[in-house]
Every structure is written in C-alpha cells, then in structure tokens.
MIDOSE-1310 file (N, C-alpha, C; in nm, 2 decimals, decimal comma, always signed):
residues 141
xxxx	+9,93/+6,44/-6,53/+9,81/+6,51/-6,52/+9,82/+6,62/-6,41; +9,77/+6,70/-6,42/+9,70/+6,81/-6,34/+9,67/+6,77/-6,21; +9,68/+6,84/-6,07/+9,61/+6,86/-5,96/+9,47/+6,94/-6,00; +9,37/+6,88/-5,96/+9,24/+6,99/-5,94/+9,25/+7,15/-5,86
xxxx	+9,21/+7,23/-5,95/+9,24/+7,35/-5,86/+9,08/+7,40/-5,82; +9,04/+7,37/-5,67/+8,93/+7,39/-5,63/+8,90/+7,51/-5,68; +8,98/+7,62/-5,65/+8,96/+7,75/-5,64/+8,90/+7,85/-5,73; +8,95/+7,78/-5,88/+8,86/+7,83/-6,04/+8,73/+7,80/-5,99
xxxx	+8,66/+7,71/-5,88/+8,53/+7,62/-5,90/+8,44/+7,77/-5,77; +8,60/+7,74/-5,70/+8,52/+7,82/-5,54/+8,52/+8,01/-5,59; +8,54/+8,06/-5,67/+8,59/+8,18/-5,74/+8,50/+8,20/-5,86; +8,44/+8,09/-5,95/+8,39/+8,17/-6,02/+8,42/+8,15/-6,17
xxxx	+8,54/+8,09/-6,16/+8,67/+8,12/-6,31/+8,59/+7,96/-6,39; +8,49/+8,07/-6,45/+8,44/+7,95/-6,55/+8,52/+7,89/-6,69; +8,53/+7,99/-6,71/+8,65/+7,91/-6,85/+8,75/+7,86/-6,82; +8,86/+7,88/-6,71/+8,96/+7,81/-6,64/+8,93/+7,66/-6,62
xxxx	+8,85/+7,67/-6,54/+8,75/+7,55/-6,51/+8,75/+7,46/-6,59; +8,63/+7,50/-6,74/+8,63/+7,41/-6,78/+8,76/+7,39/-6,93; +8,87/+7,48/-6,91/+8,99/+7,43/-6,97/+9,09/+7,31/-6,89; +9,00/+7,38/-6,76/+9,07/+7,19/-6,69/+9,04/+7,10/-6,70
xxxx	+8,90/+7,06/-6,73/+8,84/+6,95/-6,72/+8,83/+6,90/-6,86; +8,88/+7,00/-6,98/+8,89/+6,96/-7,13/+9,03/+6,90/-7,13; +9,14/+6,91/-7,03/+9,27/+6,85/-7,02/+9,27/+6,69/-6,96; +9,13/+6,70/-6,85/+9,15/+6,53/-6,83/+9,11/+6,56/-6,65
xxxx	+9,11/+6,63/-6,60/+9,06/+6,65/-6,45/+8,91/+6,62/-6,42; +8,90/+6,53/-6,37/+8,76/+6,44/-6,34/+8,67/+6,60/-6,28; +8,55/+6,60/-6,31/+8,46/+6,65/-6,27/+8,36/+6,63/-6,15; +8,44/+6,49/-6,13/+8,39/+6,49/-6,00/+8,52/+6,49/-5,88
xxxx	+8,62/+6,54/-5,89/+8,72/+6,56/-5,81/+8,66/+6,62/-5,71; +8,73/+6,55/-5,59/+8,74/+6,65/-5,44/+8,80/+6,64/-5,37; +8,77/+6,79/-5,26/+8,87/+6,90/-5,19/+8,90/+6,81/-5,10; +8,98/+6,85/-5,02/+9,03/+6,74/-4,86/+8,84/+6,70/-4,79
xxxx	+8,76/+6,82/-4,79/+8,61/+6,79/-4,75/+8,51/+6,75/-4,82; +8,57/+6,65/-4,89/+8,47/+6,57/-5,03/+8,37/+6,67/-5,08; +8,41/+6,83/-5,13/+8,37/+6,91/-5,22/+8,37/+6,90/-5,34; +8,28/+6,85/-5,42/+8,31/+6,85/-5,57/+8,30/+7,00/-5,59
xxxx	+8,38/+7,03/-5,76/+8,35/+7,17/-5,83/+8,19/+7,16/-5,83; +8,08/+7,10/-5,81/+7,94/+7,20/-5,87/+7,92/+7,21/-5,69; +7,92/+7,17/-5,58/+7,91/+7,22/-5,46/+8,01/+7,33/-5,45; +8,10/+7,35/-5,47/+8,19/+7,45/-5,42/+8,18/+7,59/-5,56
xxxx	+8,08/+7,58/-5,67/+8,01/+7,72/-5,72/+7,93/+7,70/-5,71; +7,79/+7,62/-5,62/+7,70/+7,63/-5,64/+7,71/+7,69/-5,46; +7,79/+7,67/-5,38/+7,77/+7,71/-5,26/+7,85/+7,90/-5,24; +7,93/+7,91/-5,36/+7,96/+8,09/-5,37/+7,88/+8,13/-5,46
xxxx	+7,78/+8,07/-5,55/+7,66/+8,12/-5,59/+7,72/+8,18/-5,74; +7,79/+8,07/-5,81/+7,86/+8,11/-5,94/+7,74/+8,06/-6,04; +7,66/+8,12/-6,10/+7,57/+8,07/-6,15/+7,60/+8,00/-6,28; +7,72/+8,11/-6,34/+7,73/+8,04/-6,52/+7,84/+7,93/-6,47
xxxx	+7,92/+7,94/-6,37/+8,02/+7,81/-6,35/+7,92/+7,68/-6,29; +7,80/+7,72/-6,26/+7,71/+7,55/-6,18/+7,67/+7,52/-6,32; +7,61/+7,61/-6,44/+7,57/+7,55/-6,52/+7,65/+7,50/-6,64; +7,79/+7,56/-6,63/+7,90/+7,47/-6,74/+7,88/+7,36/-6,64
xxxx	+7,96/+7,31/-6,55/+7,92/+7,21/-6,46/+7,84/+7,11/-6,48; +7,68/+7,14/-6,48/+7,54/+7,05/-6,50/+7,61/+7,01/-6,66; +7,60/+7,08/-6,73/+7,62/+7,05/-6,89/+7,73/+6,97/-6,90; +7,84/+7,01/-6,83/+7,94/+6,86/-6,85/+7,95/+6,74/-6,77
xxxx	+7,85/+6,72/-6,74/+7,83/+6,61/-6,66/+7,80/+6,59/-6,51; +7,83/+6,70/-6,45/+7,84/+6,70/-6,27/+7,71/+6,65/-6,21; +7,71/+6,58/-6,12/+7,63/+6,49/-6,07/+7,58/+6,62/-5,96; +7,46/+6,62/-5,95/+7,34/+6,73/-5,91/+7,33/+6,67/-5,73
xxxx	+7,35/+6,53/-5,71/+7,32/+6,54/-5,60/+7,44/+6,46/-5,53; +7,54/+6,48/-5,54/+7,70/+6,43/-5,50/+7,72/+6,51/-5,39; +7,76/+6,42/-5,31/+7,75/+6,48/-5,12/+7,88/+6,49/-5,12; +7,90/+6,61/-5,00/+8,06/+6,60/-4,97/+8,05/+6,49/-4,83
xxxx	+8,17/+6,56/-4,75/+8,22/+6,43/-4,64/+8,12/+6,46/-4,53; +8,01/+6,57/-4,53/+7,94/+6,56/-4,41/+7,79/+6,50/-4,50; +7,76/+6,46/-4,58/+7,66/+6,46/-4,64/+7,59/+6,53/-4,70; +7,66/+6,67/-4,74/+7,56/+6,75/-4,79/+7,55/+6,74/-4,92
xxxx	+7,46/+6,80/-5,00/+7,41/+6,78/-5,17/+7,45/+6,96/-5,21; +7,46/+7,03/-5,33/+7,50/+7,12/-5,36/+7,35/+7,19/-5,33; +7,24/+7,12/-5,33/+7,10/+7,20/-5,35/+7,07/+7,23/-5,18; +7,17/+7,14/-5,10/+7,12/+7,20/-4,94/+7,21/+7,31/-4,89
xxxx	+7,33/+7,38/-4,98/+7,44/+7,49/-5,01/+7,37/+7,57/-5,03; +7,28/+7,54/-5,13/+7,24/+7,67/-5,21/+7,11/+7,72/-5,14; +7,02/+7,61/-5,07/+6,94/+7,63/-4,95/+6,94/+7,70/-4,84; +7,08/+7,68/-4,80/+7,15/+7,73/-4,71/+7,17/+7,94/-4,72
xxxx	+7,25/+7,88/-4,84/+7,30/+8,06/-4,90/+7,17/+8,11/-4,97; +7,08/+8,04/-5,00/+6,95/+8,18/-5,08/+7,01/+8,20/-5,25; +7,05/+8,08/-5,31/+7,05/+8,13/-5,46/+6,96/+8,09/-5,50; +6,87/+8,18/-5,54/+6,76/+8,07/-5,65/+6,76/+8,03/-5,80
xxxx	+6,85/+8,11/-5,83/+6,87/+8,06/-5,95/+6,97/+7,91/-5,96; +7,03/+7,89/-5,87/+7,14/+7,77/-5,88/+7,04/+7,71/-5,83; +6,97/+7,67/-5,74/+6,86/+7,56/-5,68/+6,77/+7,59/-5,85; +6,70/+7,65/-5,91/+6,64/+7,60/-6,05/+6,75/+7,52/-6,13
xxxx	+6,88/+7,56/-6,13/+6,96/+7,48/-6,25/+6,96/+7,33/-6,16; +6,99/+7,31/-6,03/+7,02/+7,20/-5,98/+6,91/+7,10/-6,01; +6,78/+7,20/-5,96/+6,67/+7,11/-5,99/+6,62/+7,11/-6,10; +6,65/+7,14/-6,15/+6,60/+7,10/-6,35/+6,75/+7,00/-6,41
xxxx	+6,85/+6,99/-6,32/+6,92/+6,89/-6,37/+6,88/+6,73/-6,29; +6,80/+6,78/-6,21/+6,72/+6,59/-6,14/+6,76/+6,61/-6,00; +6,85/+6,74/-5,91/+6,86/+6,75/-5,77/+6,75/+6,69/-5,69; +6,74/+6,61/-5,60/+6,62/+6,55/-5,53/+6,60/+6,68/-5,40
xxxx	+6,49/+6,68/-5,40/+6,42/+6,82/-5,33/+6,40/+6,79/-5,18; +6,38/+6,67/-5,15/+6,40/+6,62/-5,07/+6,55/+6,53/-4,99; +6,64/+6,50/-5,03/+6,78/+6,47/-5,04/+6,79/+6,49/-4,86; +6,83/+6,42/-4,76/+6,86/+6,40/-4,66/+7,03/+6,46/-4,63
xxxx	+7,04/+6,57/-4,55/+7,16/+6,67/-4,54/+7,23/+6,56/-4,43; +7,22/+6,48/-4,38/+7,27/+6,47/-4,26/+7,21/+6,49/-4,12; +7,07/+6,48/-4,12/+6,94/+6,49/-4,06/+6,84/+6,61/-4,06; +6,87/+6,69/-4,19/+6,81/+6,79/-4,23/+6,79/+6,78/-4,39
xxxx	+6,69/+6,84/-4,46/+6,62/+6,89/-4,58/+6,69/+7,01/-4,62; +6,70/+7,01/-4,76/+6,70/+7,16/-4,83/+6,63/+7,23/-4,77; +6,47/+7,18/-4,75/+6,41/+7,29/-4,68/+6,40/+7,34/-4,57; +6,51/+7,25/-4,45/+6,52/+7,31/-4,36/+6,58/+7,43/-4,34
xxxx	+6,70/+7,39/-4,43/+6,80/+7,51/-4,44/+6,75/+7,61/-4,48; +6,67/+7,65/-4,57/+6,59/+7,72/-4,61/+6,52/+7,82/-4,56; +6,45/+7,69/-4,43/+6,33/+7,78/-4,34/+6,46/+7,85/-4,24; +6,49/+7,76/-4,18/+6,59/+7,79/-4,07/+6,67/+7,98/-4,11
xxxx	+6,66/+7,98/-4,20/+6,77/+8,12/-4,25/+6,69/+8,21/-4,30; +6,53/+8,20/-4,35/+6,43/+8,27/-4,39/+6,44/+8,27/-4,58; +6,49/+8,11/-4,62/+6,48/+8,16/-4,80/+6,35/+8,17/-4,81; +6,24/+8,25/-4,87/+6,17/+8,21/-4,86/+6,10/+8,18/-5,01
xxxx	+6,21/+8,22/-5,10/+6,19/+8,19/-5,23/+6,18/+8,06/-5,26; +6,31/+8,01/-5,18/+6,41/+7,87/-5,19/+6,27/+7,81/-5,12; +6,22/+7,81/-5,00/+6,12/+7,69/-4,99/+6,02/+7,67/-5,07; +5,98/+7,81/-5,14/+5,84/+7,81/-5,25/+5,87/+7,71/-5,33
xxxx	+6,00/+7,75/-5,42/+6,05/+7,66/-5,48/+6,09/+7,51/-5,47; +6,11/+7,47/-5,34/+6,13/+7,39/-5,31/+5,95/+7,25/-5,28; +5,88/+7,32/-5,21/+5,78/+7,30/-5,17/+5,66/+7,29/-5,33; +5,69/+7,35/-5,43/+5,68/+7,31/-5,59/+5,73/+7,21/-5,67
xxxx	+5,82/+7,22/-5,62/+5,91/+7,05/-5,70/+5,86/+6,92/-5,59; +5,86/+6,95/-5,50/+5,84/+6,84/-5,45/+5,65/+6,79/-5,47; +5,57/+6,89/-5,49/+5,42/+6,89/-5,52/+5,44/+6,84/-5,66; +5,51/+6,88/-5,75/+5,53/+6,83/-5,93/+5,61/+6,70/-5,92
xxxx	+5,64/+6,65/-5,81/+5,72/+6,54/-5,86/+5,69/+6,43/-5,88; +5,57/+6,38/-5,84/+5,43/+6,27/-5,87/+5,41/+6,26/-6,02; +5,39/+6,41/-6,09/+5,34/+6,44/-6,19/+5,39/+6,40/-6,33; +5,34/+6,40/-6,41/+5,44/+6,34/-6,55/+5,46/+6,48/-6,61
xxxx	+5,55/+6,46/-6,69/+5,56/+6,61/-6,70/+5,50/+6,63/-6,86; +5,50/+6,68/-6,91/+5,41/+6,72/-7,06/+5,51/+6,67/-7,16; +5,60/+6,66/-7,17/+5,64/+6,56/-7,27/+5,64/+6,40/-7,25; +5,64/+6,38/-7,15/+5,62/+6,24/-7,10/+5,46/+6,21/-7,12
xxxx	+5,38/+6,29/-7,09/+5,29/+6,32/-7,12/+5,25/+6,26/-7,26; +5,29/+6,36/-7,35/+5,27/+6,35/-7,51/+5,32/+6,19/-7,55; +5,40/+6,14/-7,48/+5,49/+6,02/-7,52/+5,41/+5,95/-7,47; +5,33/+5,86/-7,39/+5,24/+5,81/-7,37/+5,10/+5,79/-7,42
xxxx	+5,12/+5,90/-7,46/+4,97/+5,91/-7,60/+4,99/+5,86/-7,68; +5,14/+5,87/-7,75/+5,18/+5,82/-7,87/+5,15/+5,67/-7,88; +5,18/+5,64/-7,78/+5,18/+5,50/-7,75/+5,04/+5,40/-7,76; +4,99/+5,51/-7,70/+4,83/+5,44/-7,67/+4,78/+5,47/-7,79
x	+4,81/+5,52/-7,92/+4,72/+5,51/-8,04/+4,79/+5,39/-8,09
C-alpha cells in the first residue's frame, strides 16, 4: 500500500486525494504532527477538499498532537465557509484547543464572522432541530 501524501490534503488536490483514499489510505492518516487530511485543507482553507473529506467519512473533531480540532484552524485562519461544513458535519463549537476555544482564536485575530457563527451554534445547540422536531410529533400521535 501507499504512503499518505499530506500534501494533495495541504494543497488542495481534491481528486488526487480522494483517488488515494479509493486505493485503501485511511482517512484518518497522520503527518509526523498528528495532522489528519480534513485539518491540513481545512487549515489552507480548501473548501471542496474539506467537503470530499466530511462526505467520506473524516472525523470533524480529530485533534492533532497539540490538541487542536480542524474547527480551531479554521478559527484561527477566518474560513467561514469550512467552519459551516465542519459544523454542520457535528464539529463541537465549543471543543477545548489545548486551553483555548474556537472562539478564542477567533476573537484573538478579529474573525468576526467566525465568532457570530460560532456564538449561533453554540445558542442552537440546546435546540431540537425541525426534523427532530417533526419526529417527535410523529411519535406522540
């Protein structure tokens, strides 16, 4: 079998990618700094390679070796569209970096999209959401 080649993940090269991981290369492989592929395009802000990624299975809140989650990367760097894909795949909004928050990184750098966003999911996460919603009715008739 194949070595993992970070670099399709850290670059961008979405079909490369996932022609590797159709050959048998774990999706959760990692770099010498316990970087899985969805931290290392969700932290160069590859948006269609985080979401092949989420769709083939990559685990949303998988820490490297310092503790970080791909959603405190993307906190960090200001993508907001990879923080929606992370967190509509179940990323925890709150997820502990190593004694900091997504939202710290966030504030600290001025995202200020990223904390709206952030500061939303965490107010929704109590909530049932409308199909859960509807599925509970069903029940109760």
């Amino acid at each position: 079998m194949n070595s993992p080649d970070f670099n399709l993940a850290r670059n961008g090269q979405t079909e490369e990618l996932a022609s590797q991981l159709a050959l048998g290369i774990s999706i959760e492989s990692r770099d010498p700094k316990g970087n899985s592929f969805l931290m290392l395009a969700a932290y160069h802000g590859h948006t269609e390679t985080v979401r092949m990624l989420l769709k083939a299975g990559a685990q949303p809140d998988s820490r490297n070796d310092k503790g970080q989650t791909p959603l405190g990367g993307v906190a960090f760097k200001g993508y907001i569209e990879i923080a929606k894909l992370l967190l509509d795949a179940g990323a925890d909004p709150l997820a502990d970096q190593g004694g900091s928050k997504p939202a710290d990184f966030a504030n600290t750098f001025g995202r200020t999209e990223i904390i709206a966003l952030l500061n939303e999911r965490v107010a929704n996460a109590g909530r049932p959401t409308r199909w859960y919603s509807h599925l509970i009715a069903l029940f109760r008739r």
